[in-house]
Backbone and ligand atoms as CSV (ligand in chain L), in Angstrom:
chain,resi,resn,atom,element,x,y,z
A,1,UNK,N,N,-0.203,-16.841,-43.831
A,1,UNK,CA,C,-0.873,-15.705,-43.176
A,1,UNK,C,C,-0.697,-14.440,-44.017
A,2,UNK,N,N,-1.864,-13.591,-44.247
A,2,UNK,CA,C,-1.744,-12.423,-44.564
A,2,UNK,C,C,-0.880,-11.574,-44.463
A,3,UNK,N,N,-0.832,-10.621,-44.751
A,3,UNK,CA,C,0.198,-9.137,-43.658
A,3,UNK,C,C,-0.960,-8.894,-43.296
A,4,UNK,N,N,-2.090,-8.452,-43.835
A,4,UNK,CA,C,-3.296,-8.052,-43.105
A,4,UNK,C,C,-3.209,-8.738,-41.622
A,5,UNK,N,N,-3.157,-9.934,-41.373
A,5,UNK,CA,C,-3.306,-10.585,-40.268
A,5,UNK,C,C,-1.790,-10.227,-39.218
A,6,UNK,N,N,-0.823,-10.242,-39.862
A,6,UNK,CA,C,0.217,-9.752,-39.134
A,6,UNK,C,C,0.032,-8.610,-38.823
A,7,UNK,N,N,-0.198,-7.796,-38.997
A,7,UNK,CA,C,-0.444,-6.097,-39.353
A,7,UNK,C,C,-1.604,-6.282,-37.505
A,8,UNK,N,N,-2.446,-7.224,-37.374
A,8,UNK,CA,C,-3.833,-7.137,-36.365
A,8,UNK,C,C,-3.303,-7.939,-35.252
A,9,UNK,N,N,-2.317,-8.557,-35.458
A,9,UNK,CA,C,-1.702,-9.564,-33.900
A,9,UNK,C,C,-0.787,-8.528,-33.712
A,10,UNK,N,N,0.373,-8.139,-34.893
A,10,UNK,CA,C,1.200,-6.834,-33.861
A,10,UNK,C,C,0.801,-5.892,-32.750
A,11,UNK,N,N,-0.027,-5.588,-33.444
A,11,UNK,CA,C,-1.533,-4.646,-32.561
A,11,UNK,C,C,-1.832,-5.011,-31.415
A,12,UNK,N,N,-2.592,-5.894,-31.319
A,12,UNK,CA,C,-2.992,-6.699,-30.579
A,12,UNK,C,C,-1.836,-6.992,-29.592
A,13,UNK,N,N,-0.705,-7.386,-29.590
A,13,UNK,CA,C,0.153,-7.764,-28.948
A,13,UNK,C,C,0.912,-6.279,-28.164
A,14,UNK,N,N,1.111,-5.367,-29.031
A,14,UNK,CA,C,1.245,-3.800,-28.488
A,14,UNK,C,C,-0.096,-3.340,-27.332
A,15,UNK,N,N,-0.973,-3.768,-28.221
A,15,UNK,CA,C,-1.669,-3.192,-27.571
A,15,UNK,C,C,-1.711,-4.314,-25.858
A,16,UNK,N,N,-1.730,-5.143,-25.616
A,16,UNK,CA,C,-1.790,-6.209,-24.572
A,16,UNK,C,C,-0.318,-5.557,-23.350
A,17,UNK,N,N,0.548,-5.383,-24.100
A,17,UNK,CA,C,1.795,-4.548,-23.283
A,17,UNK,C,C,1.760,-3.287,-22.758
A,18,UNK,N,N,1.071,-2.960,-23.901
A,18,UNK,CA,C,1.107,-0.947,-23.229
A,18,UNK,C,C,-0.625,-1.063,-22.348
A,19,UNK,N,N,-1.030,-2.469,-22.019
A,19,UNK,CA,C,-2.019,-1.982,-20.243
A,19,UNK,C,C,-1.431,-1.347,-18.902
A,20,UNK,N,N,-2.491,-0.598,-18.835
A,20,UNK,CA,C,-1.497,0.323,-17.734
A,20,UNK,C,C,-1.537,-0.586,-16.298
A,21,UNK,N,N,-0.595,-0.244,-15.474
A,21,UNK,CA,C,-0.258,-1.271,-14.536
A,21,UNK,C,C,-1.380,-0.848,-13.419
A,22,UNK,N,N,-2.136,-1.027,-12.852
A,22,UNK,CA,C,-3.236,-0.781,-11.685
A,22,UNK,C,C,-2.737,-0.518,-10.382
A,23,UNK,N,N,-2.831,0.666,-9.554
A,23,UNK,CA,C,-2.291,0.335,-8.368
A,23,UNK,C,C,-3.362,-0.716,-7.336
A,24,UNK,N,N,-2.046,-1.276,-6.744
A,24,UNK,CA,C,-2.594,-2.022,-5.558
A,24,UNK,C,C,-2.863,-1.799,-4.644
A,25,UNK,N,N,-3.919,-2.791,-3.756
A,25,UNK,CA,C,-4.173,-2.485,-2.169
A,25,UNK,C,C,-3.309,-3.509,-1.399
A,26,UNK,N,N,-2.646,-3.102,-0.673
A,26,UNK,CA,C,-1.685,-3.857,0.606
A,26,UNK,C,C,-2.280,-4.206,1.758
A,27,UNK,N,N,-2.498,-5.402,2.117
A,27,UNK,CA,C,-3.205,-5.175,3.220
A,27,UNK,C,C,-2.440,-5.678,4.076
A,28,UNK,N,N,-2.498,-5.032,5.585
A,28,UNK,CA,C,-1.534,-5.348,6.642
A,28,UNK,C,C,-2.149,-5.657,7.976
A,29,UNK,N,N,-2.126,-6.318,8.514
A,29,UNK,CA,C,-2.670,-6.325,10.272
A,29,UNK,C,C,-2.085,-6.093,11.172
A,30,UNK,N,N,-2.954,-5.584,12.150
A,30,UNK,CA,C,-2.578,-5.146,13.618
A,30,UNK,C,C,-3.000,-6.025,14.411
A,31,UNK,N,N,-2.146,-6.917,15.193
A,31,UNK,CA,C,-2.597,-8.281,15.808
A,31,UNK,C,C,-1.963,-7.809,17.403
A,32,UNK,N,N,-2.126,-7.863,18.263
A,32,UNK,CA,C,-2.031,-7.908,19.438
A,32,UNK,C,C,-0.630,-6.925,19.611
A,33,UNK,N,N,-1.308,-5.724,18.955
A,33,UNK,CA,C,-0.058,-4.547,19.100
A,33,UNK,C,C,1.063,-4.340,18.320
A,34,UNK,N,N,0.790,-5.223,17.433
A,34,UNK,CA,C,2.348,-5.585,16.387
A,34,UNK,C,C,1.606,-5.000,14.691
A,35,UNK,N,N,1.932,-4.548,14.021
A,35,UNK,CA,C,2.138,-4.469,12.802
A,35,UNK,C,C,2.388,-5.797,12.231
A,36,UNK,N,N,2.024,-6.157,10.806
A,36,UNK,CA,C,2.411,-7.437,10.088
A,36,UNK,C,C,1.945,-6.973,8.816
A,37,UNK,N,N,2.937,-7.623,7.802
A,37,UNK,CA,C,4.890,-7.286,8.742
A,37,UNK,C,C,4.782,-6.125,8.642
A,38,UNK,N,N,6.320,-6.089,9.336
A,38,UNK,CA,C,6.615,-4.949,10.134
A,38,UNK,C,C,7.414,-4.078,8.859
A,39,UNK,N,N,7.729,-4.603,8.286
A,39,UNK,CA,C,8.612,-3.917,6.389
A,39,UNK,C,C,7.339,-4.558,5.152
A,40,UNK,N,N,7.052,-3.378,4.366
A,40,UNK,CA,C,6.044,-3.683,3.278
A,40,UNK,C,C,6.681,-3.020,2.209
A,41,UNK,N,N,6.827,-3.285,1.198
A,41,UNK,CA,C,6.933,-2.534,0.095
A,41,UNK,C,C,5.960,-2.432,-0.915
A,42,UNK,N,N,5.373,-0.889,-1.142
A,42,UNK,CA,C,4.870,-0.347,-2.056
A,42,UNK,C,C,4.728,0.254,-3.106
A,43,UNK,N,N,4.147,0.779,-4.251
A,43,UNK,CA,C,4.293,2.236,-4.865
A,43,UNK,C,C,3.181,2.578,-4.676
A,44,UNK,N,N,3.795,4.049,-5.177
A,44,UNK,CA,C,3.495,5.259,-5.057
A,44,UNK,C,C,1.952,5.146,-6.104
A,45,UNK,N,N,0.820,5.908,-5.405
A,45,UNK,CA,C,-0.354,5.306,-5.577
A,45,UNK,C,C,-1.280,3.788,-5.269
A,46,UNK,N,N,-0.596,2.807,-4.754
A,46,UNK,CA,C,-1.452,2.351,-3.925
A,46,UNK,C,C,-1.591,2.329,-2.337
A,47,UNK,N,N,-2.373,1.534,-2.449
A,47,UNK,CA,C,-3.674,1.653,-0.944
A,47,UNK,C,C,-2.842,0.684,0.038
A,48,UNK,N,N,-2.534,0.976,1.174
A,48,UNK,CA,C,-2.556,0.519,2.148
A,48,UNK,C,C,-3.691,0.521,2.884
A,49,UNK,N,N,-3.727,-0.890,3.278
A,49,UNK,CA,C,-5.109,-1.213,4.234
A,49,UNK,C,C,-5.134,-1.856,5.632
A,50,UNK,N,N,-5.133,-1.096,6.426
A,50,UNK,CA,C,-4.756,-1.741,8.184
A,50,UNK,C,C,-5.629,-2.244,8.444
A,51,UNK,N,N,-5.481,-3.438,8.744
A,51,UNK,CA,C,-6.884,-4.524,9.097
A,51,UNK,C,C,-6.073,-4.673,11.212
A,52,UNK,N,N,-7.447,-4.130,11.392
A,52,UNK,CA,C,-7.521,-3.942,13.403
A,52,UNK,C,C,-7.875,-5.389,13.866
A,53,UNK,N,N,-7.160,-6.525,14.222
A,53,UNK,CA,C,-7.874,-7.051,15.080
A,53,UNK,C,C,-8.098,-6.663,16.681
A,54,UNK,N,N,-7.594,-5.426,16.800
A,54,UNK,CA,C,-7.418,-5.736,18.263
A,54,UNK,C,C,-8.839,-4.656,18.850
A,55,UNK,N,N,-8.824,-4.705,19.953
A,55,UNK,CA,C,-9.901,-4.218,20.674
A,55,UNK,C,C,-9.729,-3.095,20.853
A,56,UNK,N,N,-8.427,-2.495,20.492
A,56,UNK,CA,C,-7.572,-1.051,21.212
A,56,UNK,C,C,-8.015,-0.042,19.718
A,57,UNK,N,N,-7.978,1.038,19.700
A,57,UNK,CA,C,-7.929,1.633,18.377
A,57,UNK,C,C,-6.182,2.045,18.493
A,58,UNK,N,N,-5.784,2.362,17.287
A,58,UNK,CA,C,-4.408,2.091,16.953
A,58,UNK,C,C,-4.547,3.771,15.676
A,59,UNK,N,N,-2.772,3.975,15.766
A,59,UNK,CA,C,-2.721,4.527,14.694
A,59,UNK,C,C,-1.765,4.564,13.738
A,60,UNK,N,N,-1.802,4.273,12.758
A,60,UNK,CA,C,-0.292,4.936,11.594
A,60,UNK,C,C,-0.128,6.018,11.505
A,61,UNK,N,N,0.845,6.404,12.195
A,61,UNK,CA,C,1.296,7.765,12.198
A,61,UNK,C,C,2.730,8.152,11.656
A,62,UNK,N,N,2.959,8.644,10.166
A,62,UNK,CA,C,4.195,8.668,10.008
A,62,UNK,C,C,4.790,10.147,9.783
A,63,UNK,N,N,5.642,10.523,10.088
A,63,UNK,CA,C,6.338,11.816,10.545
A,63,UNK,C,C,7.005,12.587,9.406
A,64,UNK,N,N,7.794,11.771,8.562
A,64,UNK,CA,C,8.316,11.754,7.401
A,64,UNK,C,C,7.803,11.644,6.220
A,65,UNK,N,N,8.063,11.402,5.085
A,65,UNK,CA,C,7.708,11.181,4.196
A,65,UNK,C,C,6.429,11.979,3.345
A,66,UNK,N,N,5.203,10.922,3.504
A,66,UNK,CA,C,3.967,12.051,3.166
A,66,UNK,C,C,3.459,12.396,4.581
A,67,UNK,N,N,4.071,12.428,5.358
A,67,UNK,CA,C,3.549,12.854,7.297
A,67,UNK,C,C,2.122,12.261,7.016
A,68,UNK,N,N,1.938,11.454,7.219
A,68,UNK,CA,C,0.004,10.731,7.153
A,68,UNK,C,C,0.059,10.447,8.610
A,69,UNK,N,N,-1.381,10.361,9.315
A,69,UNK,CA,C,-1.856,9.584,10.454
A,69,UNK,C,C,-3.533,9.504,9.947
A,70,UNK,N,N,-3.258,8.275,10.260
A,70,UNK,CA,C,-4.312,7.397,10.032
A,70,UNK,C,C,-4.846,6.482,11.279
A,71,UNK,N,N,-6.456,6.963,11.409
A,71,UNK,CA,C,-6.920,6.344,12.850
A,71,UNK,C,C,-7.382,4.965,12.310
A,72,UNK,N,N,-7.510,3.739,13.195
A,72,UNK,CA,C,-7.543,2.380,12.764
A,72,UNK,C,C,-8.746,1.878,13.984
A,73,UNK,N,N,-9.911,2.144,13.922
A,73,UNK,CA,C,-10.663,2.155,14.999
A,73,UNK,C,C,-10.851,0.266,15.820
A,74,UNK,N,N,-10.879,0.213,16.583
A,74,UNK,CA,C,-10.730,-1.636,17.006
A,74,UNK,C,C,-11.695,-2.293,16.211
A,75,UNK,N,N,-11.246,-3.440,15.892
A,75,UNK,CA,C,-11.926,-4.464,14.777
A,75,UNK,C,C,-12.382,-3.838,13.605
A,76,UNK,N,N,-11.162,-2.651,12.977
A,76,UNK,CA,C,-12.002,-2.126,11.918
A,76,UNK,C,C,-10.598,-1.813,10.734
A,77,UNK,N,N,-10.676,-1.288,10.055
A,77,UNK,CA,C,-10.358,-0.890,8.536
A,77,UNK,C,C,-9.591,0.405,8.494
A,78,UNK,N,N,-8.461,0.663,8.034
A,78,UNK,CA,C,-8.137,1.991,8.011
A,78,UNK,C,C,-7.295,2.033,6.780
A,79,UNK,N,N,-7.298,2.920,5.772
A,79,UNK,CA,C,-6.709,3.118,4.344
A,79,UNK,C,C,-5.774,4.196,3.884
A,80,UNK,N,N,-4.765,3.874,3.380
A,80,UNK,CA,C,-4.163,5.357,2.844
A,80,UNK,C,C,-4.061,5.276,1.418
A,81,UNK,N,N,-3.671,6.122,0.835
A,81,UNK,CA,C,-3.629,6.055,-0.708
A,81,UNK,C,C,-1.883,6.986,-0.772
A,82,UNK,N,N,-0.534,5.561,-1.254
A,82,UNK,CA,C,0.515,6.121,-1.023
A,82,UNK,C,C,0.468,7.653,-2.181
A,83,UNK,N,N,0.830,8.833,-1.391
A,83,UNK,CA,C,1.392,9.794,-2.820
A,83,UNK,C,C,2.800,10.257,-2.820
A,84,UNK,N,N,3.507,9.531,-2.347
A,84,UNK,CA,C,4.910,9.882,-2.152
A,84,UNK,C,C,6.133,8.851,-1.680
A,85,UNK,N,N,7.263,9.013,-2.815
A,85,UNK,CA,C,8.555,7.620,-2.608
A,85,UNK,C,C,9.370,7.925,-1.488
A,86,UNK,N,N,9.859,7.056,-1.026
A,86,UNK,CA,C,10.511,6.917,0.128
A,86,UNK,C,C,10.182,5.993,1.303
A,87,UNK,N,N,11.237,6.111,2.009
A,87,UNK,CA,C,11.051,5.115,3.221
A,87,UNK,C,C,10.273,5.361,4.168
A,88,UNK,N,N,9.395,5.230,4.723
A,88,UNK,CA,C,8.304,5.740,5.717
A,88,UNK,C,C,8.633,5.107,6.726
A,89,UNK,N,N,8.568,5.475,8.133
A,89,UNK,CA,C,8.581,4.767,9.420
A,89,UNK,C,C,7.632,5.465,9.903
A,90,UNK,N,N,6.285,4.384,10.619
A,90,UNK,CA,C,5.392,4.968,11.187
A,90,UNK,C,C,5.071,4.432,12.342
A,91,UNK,N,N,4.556,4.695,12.994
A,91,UNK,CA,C,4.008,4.177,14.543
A,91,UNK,C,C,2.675,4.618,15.184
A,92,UNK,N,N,2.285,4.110,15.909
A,92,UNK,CA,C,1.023,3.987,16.930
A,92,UNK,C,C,1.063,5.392,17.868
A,93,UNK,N,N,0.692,6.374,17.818
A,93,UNK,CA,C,0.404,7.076,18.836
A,93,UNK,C,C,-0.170,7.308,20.356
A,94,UNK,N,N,-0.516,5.672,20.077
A,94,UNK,CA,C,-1.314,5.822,21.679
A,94,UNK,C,C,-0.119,4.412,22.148
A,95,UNK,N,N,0.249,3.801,20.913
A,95,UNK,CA,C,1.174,2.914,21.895
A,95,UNK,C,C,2.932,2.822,21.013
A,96,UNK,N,N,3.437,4.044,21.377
A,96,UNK,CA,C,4.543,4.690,20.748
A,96,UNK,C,C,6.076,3.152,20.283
A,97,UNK,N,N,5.764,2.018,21.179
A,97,UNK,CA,C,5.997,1.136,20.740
A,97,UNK,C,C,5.983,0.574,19.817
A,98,UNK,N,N,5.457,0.676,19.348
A,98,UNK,CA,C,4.579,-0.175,17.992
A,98,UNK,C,C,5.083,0.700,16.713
A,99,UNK,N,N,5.689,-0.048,15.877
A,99,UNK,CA,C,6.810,0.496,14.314
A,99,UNK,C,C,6.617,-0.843,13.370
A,100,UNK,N,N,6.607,0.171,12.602
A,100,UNK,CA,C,6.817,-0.384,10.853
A,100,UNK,C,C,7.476,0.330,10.417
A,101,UNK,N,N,7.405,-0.172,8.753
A,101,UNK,CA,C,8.027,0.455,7.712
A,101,UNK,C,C,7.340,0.221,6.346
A,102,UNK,N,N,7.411,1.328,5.441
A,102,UNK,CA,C,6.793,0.849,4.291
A,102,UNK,C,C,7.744,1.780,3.505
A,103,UNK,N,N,8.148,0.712,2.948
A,103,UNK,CA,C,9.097,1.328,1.379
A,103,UNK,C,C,8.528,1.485,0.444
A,104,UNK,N,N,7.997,2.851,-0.378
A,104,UNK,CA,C,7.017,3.099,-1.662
A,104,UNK,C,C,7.945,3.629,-2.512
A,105,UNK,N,N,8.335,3.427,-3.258
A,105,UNK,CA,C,8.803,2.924,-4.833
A,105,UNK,C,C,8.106,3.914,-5.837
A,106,UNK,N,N,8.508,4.474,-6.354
A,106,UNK,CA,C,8.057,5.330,-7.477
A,106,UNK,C,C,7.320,4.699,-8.264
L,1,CU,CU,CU,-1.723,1.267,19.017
């Protein structure tokens, strides 16, 4: 082999490592009043996605952290985009029962 050719796989191989990592979407459900699961771990910049099965509208409401509330309308879709590390505990506002957690990770 060349060096020329060594010289274009180093590259190549640098270059294949330094892809930047993509944030993710999490997706979680709301099944008959429950969160699933109830502990998620994230980072910071991706999407959480509350998938509603239930008939009720629901909310993530978290107090701490980046304070988000997020409405989750019945049989529907609701999204956040994480911008901040730490432990989040959030809950349902209309049914104060209802807790999670999402650990977002720098
Ligand atoms: Cu609810």
């Amino acid at each position: 082999m060349t060096p020329g050719w060594m010289y274009a796989i180093a590259f190549a191989l640098a270059g294949a490592m330094s892809v930047p990592v993509y944030a993710e979407t999490i997706q979680l459900t709301i099944d008959k009043l429950v969160y699933s699961p109830s502990e998620a771990t994230a980072k910071v910049g991706d999407t959480i996605e509350w998938i509603n099965k239930d008939v009720l509208a629901h909310t993530a409401t978290a107090k701490a952290g980046d304070n988000w509330n997020v409405v989750i309308a019945p049989m529907k879709t609701g999204r956040l985009v994480l911008r901040k590390a730490g432990t989040v505990d959030y809950f349902c506002q209309y049914h104060p029962n209802m807790k999670a957690r999402i650990v977002v990770v720098p």
